[in-house]
Structure formats: C-alpha cells, structure tokens
C-alpha positions in Angstrom: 8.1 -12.2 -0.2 5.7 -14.7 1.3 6.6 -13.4 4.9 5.9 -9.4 4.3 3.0 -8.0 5.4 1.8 -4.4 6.0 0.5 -3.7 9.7 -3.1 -2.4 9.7 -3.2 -3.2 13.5 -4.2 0.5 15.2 -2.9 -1.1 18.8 0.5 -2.1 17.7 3.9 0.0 17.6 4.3 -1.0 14.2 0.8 0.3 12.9 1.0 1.3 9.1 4.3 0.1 8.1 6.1 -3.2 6.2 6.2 -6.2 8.6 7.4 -9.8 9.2 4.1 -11.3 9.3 3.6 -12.9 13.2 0.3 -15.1 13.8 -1.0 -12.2 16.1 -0.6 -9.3 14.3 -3.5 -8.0 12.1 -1.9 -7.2 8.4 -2.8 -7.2 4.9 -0.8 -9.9 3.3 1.6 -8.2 0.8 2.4 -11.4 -1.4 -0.7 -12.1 -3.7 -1.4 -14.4 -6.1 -3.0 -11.6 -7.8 -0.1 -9.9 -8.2 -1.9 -6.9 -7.2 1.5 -6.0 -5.6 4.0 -6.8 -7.2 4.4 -3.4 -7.8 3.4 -0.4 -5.8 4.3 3.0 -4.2 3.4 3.7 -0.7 1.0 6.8 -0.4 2.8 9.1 2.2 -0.5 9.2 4.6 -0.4 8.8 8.1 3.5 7.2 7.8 5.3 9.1 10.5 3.9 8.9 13.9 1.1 7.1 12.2 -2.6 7.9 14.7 -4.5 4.6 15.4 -7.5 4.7 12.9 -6.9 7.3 10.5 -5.8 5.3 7.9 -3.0 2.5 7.2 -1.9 0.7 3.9 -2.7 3.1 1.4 -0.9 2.6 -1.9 -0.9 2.7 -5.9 -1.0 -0.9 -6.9 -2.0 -3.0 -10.0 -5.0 -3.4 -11.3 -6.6 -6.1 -14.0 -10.2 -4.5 -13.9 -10.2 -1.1 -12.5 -13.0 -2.2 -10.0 -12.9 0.0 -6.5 -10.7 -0.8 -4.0 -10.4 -0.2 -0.2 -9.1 3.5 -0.2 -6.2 2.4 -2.8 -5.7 4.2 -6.2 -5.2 1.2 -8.7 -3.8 1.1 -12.4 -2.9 -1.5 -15.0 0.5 -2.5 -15.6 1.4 -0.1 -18.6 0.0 2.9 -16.6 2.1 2.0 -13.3 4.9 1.7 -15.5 4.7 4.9 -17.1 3.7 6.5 -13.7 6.9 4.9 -12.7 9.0 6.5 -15.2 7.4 10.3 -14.1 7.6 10.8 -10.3 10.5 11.6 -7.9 10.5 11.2 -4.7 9.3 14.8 -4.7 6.3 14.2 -6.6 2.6 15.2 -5.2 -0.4 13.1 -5.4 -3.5 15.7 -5.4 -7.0 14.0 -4.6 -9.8 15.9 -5.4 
C-alpha cells in the first residue's frame, strides 16, 4: 500500500520494521513503481531488538536487471517464484 514504509531511522523505536509512513520518520518507501516489491521476504537480520546502525531493511526482492543493490539479494520474478515455492519458515539463507 501507498502508506507502508519500512523504518531505516536508527533513533526511532520502530527502527527496522514495517511502518505507517509519518512526514518525520526516515523510511524506504515500500510501494514502487518499480514493482521491485511487490514481492519480497524479509531477511531475519537485526529484527528483534534491532541495534541502531547495524543494518535495517534487508530483503529478497525483484529484480528486472540483476544490477547491485543496497545490501539486498535481488531475483527476477520466475526465480522469486520458485524460491517461493522451496523455503519454510525454517529455511536458512547462508552468505558466503
């Protein structure tokens, strides 16, 4: 939705977690015109009792031309959606 937003404000309580975007809150926007997140999975880093600066809005998103991103591990659409079909919740991500 065009109000969501995910907080990458180290100061603020809600640090690293989905927000209602407010005017004074520093967040990436989560509704693109991209699409680059219409779908995505959350990477489990730094979620509970997140620590100011070590690293906030880390996710698997979509992709159209596999150019870096931010800290983010991005696929195209097919991939995701295969991806999608083989976690669990109890799958691991392993960066080497």
């Amino acid at each position: 939705k065009k109000n969501m937003g995910w907080c990458n404000d180290p100061n603020h309580k809600k640090y690293n977690s989905l927000i209602q975007i407010k005017n004074n809150l520093k967040h990436e926007k989560m509704y693109r015109k991209d699409s680059k997140y219409d779908l995505l999975i959350v990477i489990d880093y730094n979620l509970k009792k997140p620590i100011p600066y070590k690293g906030s809005a880390i996710f698997i998103h979509l992709t159209n031309n596999y150019n870096p991103t931010a800290g983010c591990i991005a696929l195209n659409k097919n991939d995701m959606l295969i991806l999608l079909k083989l976690i669990t919740k109890k799958s691991k991500i392993k960066l080497n």
